[in-house]
MDTraj code that builds the backbone (N, CA, C; nanometers):
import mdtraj as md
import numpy as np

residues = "UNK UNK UNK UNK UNK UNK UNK UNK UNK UNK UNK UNK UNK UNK UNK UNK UNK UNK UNK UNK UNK UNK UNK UNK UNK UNK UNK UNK UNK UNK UNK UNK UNK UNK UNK UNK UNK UNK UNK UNK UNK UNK UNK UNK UNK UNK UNK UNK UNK UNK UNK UNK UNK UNK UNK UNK UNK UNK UNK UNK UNK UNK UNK UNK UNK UNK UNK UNK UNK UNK UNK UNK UNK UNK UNK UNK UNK UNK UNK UNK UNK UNK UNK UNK UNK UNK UNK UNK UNK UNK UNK UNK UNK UNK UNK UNK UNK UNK UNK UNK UNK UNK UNK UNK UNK UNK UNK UNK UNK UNK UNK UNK UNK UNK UNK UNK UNK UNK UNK UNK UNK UNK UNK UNK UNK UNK UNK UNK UNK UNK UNK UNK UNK UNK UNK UNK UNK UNK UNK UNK UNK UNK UNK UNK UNK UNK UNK UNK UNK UNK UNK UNK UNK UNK UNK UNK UNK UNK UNK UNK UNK UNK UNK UNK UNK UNK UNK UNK UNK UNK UNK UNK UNK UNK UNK UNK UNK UNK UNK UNK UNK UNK UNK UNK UNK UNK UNK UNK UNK UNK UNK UNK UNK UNK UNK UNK UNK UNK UNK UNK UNK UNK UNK UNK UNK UNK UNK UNK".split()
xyz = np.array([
    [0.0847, -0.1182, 0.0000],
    [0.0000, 0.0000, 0.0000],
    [0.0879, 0.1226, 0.0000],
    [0.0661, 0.2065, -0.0607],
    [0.1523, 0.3126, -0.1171],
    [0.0980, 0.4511, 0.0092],
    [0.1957, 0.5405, 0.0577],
    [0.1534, 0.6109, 0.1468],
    [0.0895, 0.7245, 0.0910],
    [0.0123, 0.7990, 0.2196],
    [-0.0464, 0.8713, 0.1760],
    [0.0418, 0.9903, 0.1569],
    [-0.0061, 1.1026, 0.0200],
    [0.0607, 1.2210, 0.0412],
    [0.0206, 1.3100, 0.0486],
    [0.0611, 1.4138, 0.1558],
    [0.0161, 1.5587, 0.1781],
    [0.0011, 1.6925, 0.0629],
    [0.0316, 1.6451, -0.0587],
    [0.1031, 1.7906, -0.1401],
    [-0.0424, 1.8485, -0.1438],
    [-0.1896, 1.7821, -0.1289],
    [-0.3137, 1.8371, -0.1600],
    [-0.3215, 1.9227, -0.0803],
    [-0.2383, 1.9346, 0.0766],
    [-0.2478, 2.0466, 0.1685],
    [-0.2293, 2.2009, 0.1471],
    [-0.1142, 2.1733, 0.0545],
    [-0.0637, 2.2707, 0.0234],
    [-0.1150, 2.4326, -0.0238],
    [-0.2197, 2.3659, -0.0956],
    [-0.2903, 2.5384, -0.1449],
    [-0.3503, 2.5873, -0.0210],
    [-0.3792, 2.5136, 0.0574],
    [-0.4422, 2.5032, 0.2048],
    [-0.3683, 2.6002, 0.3006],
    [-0.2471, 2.5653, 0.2851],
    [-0.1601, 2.5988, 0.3585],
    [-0.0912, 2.7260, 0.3028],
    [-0.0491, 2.7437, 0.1595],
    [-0.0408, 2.8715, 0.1123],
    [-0.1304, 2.9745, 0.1730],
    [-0.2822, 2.9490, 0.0931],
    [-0.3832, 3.0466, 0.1488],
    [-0.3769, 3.0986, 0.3153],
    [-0.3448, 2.9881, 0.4058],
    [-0.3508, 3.0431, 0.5455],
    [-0.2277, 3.1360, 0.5501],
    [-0.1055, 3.0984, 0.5375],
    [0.0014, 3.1782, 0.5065],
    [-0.0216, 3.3391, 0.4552],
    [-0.1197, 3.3540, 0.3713],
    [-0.1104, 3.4301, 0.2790],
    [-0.2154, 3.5386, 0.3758],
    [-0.3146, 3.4934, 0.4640],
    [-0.4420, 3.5096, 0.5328],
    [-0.3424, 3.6040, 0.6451],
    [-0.2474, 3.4628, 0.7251],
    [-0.1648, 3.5056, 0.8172],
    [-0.0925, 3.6811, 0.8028],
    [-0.0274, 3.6667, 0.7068],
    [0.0408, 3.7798, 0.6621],
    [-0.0414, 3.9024, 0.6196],
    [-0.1419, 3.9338, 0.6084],
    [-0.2577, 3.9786, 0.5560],
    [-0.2888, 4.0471, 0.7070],
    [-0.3517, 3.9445, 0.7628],
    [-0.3344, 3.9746, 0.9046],
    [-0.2380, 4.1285, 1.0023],
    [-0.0964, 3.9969, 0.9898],
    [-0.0364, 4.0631, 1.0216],
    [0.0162, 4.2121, 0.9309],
    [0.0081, 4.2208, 0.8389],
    [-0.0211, 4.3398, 0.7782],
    [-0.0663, 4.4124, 0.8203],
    [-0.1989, 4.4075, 0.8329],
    [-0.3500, 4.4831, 0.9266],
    [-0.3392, 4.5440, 1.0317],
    [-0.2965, 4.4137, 1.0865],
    [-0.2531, 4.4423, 1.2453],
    [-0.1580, 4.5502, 1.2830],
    [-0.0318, 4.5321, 1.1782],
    [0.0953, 4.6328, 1.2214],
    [0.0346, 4.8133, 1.1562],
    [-0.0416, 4.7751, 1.0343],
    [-0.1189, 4.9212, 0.9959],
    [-0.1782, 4.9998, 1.1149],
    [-0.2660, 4.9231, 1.1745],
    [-0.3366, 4.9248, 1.3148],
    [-0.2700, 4.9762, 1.4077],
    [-0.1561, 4.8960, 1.4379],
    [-0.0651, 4.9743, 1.4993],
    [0.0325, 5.0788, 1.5012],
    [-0.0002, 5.1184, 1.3778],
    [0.1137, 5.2371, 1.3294],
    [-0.0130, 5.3301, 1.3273],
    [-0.1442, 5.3298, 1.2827],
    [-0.2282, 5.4103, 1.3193],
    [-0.2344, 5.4588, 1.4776],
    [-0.2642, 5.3625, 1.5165],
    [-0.2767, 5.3712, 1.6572],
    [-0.1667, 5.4491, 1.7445],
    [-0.0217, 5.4560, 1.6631],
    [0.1099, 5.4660, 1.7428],
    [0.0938, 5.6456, 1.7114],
    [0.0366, 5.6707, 1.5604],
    [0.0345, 5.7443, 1.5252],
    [-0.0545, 5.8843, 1.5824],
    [-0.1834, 5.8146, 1.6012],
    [-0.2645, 5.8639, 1.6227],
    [-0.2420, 5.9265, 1.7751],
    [-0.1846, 5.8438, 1.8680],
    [-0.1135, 5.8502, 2.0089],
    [-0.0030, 5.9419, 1.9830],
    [0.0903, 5.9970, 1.9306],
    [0.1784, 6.0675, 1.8759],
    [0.1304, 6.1731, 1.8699],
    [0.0014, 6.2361, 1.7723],
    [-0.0774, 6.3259, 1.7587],
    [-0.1014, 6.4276, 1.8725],
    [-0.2050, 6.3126, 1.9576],
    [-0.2173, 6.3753, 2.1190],
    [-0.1385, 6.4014, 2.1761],
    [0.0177, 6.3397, 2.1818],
    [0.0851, 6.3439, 2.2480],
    [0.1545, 6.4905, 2.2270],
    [0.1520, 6.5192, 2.0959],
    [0.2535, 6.6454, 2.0229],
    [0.1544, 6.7305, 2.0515],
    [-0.0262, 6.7278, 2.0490],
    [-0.1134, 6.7656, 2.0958],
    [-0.1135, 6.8183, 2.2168],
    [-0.1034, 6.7761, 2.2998],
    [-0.0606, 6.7641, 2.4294],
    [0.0610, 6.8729, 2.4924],
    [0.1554, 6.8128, 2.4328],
    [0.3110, 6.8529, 2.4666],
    [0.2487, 7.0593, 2.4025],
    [0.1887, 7.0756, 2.3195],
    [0.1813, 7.1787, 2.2566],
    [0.1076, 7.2756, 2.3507],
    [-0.0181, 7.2163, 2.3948],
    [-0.0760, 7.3266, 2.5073],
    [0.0047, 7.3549, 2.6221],
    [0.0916, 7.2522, 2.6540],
    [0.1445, 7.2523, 2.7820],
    [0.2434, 7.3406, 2.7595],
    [0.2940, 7.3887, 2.6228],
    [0.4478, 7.4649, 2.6193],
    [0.3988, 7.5871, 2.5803],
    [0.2333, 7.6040, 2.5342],
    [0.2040, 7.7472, 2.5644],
    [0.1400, 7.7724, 2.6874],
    [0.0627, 7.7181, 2.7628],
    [0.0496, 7.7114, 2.9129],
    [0.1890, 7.8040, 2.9763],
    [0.3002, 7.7116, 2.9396],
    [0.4404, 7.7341, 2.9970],
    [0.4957, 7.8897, 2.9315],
    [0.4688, 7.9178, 2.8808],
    [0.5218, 8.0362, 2.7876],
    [0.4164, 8.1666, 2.8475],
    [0.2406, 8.1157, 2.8445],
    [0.1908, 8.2444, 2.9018],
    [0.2757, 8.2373, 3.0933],
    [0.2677, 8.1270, 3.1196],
    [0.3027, 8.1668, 3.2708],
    [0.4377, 8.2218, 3.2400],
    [0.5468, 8.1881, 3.1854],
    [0.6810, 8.2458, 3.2077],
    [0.6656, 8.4128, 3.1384],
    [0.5768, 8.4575, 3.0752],
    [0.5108, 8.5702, 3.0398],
    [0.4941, 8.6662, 3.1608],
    [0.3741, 8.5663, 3.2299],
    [0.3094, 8.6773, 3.3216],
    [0.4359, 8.6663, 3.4421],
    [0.5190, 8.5838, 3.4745],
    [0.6130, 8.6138, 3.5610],
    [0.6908, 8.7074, 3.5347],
    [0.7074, 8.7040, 3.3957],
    [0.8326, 8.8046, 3.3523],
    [0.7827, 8.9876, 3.4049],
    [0.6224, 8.9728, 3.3179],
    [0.5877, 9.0622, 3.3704],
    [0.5595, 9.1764, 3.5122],
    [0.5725, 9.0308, 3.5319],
    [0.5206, 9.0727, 3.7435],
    [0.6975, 9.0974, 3.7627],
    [0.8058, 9.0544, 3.7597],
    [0.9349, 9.0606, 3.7886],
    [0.9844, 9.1820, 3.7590],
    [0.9180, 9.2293, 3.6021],
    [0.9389, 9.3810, 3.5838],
    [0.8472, 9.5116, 3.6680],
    [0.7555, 9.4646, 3.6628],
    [0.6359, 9.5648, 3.7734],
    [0.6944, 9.5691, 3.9209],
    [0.7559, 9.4206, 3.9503],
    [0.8198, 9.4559, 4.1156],
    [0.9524, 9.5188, 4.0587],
    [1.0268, 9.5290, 3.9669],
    [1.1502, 9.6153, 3.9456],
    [1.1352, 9.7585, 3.9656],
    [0.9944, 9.7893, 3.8732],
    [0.9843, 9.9162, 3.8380],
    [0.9420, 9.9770, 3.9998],
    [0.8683, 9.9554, 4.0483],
    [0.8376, 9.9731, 4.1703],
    [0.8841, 9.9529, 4.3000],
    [1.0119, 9.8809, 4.2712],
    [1.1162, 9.8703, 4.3630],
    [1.2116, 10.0593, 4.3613],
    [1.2543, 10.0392, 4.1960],
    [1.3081, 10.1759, 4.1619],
    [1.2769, 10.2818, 4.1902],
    [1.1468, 10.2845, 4.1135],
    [1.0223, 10.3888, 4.1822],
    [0.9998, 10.4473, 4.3352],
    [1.0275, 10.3344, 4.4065],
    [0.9986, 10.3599, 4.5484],
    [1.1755, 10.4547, 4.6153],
    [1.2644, 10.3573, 4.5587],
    [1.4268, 10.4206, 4.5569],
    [1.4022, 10.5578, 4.5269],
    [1.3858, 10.6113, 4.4033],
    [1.3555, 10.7329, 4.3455],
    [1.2844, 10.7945, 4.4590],
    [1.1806, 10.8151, 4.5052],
    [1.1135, 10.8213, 4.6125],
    [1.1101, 10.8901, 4.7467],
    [1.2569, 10.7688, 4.7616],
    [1.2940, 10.7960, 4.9240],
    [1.4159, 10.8817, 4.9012],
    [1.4601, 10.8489, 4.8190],
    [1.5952, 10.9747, 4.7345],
    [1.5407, 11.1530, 4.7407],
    [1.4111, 11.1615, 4.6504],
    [1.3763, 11.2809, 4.6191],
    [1.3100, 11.3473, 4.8536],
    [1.2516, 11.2788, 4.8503],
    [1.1801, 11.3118, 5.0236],
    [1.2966, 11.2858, 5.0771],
    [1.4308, 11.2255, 5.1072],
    [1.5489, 11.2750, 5.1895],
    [1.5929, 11.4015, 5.0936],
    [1.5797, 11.4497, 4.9822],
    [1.6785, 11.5807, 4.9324],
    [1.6013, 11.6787, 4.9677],
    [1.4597, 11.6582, 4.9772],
    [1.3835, 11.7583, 5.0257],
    [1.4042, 11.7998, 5.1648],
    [1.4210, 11.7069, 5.2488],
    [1.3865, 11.6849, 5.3806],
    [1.5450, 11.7679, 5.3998],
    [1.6332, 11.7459, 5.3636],
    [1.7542, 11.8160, 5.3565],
    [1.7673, 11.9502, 5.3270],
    [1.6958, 11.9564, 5.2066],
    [1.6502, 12.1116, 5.1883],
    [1.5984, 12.2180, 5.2666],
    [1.4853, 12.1547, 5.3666],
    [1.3997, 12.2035, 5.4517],
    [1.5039, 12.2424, 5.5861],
    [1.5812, 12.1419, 5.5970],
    [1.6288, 12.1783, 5.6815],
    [1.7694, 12.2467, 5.7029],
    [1.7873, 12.2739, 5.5257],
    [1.8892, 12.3881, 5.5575],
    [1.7983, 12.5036, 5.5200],
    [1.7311, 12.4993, 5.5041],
    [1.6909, 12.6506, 5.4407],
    [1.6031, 12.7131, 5.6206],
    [1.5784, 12.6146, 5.7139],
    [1.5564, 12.6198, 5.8366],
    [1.6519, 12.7048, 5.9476],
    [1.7981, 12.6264, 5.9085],
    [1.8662, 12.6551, 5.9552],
    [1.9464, 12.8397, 5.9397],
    [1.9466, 12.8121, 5.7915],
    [1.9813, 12.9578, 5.7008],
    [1.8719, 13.0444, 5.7791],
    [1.7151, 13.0164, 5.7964],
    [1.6831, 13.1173, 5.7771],
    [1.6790, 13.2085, 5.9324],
    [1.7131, 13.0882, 6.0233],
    [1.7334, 13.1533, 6.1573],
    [1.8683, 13.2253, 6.1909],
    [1.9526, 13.2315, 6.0811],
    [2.0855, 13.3095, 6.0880],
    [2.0754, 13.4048, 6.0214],
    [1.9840, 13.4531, 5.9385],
    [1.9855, 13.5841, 5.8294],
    [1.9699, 13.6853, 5.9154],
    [1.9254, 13.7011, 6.0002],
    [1.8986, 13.7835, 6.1033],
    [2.0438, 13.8528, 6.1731],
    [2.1513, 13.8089, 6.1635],
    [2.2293, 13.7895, 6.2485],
    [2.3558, 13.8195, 6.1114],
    [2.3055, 13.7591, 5.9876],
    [2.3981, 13.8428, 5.8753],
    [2.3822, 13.9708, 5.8775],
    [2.2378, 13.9570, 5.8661],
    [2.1804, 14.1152, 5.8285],
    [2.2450, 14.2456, 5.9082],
    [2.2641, 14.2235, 6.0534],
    [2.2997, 14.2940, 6.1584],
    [2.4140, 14.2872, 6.1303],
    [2.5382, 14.1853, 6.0821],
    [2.6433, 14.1976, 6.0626],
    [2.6380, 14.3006, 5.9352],
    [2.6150, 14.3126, 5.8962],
    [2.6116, 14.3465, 5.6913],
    [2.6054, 14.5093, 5.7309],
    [2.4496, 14.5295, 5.7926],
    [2.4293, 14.6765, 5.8455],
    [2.5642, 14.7687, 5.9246],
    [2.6096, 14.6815, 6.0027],
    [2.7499, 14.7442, 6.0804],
    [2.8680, 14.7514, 5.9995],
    [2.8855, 14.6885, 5.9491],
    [2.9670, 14.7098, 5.8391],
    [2.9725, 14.7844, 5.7665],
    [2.8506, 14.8006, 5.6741],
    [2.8248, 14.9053, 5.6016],
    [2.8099, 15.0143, 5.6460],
    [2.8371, 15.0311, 5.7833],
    [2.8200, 15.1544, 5.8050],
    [2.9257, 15.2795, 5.8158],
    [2.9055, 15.4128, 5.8189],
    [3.0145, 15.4583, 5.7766],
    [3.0940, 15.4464, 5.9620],
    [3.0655, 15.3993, 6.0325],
    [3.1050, 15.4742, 6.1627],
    [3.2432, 15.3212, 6.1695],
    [3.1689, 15.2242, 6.1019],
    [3.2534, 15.0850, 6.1190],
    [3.3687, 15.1051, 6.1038],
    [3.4606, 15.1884, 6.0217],
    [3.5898, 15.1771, 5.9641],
    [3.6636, 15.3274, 6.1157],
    [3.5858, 15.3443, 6.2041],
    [3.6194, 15.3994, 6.3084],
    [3.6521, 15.3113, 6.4389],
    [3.6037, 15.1848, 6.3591],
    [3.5831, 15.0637, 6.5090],
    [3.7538, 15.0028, 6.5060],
    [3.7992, 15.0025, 6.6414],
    [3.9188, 14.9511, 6.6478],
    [3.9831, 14.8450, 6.5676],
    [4.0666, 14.8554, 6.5264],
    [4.1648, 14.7823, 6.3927],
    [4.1478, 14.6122, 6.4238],
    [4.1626, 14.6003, 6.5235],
    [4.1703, 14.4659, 6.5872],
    [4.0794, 14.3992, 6.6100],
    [4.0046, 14.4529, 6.6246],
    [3.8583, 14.4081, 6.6870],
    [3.7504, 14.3685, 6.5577],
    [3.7876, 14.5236, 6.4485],
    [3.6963, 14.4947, 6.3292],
    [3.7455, 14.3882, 6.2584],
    [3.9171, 14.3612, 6.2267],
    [3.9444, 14.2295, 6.1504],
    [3.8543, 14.1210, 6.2011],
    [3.8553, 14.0986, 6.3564],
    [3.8486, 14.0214, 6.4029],
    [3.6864, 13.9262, 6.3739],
    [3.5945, 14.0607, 6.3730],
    [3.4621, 14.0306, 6.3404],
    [3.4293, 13.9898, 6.1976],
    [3.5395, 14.0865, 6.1286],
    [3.4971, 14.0573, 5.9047],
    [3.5729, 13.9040, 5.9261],
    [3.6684, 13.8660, 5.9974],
    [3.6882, 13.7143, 5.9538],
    [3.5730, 13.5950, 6.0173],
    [3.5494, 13.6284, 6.1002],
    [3.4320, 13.5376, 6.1937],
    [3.3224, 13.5538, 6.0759],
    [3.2607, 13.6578, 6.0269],
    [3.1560, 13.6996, 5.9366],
    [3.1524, 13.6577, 5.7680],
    [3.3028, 13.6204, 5.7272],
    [3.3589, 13.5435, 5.6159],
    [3.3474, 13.3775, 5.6275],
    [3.3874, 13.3454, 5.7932],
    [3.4181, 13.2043, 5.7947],
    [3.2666, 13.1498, 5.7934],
    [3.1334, 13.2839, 5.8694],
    [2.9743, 13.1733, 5.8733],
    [2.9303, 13.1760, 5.7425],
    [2.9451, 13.2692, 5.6468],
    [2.9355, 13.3280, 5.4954],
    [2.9801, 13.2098, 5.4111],
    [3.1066, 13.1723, 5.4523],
    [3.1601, 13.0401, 5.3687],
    [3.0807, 12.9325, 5.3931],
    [3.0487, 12.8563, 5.5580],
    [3.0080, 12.7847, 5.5540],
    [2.8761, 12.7545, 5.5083],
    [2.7658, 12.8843, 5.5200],
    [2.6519, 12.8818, 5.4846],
    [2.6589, 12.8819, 5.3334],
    [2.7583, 12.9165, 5.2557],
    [2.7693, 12.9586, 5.0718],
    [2.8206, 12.7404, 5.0659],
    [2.8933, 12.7246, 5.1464],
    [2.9138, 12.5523, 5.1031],
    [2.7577, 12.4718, 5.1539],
    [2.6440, 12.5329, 5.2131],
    [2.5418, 12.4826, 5.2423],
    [2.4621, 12.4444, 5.1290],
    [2.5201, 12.5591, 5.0282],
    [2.4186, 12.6223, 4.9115],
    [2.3109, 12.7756, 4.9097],
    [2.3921, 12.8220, 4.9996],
    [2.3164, 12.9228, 5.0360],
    [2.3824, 13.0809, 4.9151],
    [2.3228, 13.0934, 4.9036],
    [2.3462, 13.2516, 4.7920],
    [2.2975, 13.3498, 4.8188],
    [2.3674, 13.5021, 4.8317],
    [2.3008, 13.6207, 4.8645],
    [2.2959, 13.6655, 4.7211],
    [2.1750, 13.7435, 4.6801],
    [2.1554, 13.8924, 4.5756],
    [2.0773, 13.9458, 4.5534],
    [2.0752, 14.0704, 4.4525],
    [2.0482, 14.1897, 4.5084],
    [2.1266, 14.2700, 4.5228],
    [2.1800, 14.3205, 4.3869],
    [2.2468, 14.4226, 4.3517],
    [2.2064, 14.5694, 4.2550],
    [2.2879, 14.6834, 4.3594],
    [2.2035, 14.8230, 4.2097],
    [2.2502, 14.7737, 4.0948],
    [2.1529, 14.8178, 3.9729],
    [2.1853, 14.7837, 3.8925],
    [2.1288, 14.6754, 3.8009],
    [2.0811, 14.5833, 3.9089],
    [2.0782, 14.4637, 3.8099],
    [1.9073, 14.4507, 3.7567],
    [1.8390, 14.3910, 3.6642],
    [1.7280, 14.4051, 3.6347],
    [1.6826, 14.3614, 3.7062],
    [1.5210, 14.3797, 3.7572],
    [1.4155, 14.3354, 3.8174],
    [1.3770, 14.1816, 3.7995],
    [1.3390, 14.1036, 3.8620],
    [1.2857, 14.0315, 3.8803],
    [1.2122, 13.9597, 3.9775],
    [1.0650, 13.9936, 3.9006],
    [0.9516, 13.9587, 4.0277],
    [0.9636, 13.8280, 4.1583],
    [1.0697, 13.7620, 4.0959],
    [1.0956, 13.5999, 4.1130],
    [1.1521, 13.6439, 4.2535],
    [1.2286, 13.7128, 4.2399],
    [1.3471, 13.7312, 4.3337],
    [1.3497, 13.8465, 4.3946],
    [1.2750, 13.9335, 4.3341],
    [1.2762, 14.0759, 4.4312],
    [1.1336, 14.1254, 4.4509],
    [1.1421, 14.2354, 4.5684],
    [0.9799, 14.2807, 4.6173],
    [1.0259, 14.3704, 4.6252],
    [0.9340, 14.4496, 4.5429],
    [0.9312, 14.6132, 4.5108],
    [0.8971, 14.6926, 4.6402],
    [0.9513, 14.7241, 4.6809],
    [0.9181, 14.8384, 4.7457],
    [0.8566, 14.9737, 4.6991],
    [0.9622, 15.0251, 4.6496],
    [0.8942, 15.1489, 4.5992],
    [0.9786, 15.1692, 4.4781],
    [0.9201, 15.2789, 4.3976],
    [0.9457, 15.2983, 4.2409],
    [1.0697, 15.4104, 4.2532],
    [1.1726, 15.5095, 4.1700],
    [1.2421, 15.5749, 4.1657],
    [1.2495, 15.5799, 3.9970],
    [1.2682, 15.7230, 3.9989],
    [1.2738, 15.7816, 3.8279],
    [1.3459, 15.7151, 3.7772],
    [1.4045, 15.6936, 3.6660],
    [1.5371, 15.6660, 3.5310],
    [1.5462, 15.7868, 3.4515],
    [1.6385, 15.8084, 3.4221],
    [1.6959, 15.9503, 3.3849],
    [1.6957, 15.8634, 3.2184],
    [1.7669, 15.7722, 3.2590],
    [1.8183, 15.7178, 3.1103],
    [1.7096, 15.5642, 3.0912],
    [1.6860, 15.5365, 2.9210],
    [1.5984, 15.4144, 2.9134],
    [1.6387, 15.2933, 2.9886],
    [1.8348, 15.3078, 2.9120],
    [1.8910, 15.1297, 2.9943],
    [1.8546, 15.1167, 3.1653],
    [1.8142, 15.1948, 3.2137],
    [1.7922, 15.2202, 3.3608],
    [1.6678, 15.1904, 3.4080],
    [1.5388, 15.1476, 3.2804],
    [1.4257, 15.1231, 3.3107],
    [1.4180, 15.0317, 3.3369],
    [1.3318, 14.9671, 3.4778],
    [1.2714, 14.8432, 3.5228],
    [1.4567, 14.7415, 3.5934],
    [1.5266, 14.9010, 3.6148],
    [1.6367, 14.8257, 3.7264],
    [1.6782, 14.8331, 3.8458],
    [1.7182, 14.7418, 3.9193],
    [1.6910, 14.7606, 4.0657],
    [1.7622, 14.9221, 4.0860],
    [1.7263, 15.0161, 4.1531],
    [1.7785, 15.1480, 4.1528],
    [1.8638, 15.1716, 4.2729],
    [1.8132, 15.0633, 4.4031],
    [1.9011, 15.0522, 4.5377],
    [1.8096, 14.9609, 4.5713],
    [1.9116, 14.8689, 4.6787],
    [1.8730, 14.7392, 4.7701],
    [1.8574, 14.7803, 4.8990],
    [1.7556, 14.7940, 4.9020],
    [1.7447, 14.8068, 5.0456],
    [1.7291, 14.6656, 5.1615],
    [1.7553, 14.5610, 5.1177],
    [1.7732, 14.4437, 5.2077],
    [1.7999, 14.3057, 5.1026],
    [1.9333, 14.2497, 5.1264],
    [1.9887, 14.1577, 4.9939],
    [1.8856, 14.0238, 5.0564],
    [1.8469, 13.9401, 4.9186],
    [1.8225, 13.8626, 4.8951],
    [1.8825, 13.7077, 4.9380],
    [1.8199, 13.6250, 5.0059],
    [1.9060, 13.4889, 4.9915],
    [1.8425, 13.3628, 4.9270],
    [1.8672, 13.2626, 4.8708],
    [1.7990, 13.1353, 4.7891],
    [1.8961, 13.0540, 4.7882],
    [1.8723, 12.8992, 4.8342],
    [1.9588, 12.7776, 4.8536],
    [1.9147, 12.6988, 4.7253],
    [1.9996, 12.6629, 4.5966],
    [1.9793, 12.6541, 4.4839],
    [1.8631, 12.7324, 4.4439],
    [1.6991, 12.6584, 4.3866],
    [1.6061, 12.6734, 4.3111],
    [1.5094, 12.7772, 4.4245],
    [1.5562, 12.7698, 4.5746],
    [1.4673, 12.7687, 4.6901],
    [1.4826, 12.9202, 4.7045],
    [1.3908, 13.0132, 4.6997],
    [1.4113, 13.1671, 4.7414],
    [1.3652, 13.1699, 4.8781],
    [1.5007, 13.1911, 4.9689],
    [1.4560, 13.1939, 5.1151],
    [1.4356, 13.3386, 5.1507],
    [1.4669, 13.4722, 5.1066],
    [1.3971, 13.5172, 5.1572],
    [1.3828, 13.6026, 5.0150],
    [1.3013, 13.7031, 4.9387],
    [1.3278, 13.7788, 4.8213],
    [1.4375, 13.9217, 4.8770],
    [1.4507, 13.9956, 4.7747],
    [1.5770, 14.1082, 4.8268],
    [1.4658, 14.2374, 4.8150],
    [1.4547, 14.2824, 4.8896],
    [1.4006, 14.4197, 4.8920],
    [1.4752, 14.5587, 4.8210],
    [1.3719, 14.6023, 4.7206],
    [1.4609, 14.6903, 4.6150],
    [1.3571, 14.8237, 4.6134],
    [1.4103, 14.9245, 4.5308],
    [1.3308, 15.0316, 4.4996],
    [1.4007, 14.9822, 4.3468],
    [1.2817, 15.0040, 4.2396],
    [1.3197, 14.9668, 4.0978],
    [1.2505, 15.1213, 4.0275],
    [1.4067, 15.1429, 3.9164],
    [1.3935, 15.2643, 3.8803],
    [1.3227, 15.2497, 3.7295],
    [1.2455, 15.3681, 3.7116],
    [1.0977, 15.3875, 3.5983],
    [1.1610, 15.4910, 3.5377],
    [1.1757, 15.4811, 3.3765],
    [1.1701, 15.5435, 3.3528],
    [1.0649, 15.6152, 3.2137],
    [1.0333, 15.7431, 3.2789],
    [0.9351, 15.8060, 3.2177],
    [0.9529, 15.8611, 3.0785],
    [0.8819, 15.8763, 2.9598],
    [0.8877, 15.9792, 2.8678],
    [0.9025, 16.0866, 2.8515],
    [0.8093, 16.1504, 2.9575],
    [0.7872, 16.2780, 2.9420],
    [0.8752, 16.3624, 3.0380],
    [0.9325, 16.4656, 2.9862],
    [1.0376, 16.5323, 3.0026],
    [1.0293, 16.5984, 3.1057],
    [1.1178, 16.6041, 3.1327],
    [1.1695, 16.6398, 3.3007],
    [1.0742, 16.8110, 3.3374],
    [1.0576, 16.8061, 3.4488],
    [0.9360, 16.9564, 3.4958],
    [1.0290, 17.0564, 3.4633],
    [0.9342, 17.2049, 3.4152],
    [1.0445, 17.3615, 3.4062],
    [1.0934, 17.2842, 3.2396],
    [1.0944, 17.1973, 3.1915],
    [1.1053, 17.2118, 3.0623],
    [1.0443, 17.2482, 2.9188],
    [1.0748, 17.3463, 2.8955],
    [0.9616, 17.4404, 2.8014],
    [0.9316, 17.3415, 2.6679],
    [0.7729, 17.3209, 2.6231],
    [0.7205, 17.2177, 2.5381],
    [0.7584, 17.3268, 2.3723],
    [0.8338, 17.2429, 2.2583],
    [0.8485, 17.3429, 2.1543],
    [0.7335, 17.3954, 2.0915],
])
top = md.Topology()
chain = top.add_chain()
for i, resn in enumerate(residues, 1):
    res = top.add_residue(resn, chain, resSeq=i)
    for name in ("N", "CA", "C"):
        top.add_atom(name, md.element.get_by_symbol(name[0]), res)
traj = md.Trajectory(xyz[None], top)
């Protein structure tokens, strides 16, 4: 008896082969969809989260500059209210000594001063130079000079006096009490008579 043979299996076995692979075809498509599709979300994903990350590193940046500016701001601040506060209190100090220039300034100027003993007067013009210096290194400035033009800023009119000549109009004509101001600060104005001058020609002058 002759054995049996299998070769009839064969198309059998091709086709499953062929089924198999088919399959697995499918399957790995499936999974490359699937890998793919997971990839998507994932880059999906990764994408909100790195603008999430970008507005917050935004609004930090922002807030980091607002506490800068307002750190500065506040510096600036305490800078300008100590220069003031400094100010106040020299122009405090100045102004309880003007009193005490003034009286110096008056004796001096006077004609009887250069009668006052040799020794005695050096003695007072250097004492009167050395508070002058220290108060001029304070920032302190006297003026208020004849001569110089008016200004409302800095001077209080007292009273008016003629001008003979035009260049002489609207200029201080005499000081009658000098002026002091610590830089921008007018501590006290200078008391002046400011000279006017008129058009019309002097009285007893016959009209042609």
């Amino acid at each position: 008896m002759n054995p049996p043979h299998h070769h009839h299996h064969r198309p059998h076995d091709e086709e499953e082969a062929v089924i198999d692979a088919e399959t697995r075809e499918d399957i790995a498509l499936e999974e490359e969809e699937v890998s793919a599709h997971a990839l998507k979300d994932t880059l999906r994903t990764l994408r909100t989260e790195l603008v999430a990350c970008k507005q917050q590193r935004d609004e930090n940046l922002a807030g980091w500059q607002r506490a800068k500016a307002d750190l500065v701001n506040f510096r600036r601040s305490v800078e300008e209210d100590r220069a003031r506060d400094l100010t106040r209190a020299r122009g405090s100090v100045i102004r309880s000594l003007i009193p005490a220039l003034d009286s110096f300034a008056s004796a001096m100027e006077a004609e009887s001063w250069k009668s006052v003993e040799t020794g005695w007067r050096e003695g007072i013009e250097r004492t009167v130079q050395q508070i002058t210096k220290a108060l001029h290194e304070l920032g302190l400035e006297r003026f208020g000079r004849d001569g110089e033009a008016f200004d409302p800023t800095l001077h209080e009119c007292v009273s008016v006096a003629p001008a003979h000549e035009p260049s002489k109009d609207h200029t201080l004509a005499h000081v009658l009490q000098a002026g002091y101001r610590v830089q921008d600060e007018v501590i006290r104005p200078a008391k002046v008579v400011v000279a006017q001058y008129a058009d019309a020609p002097p009285a007893g002058t016959a009209n042609p």
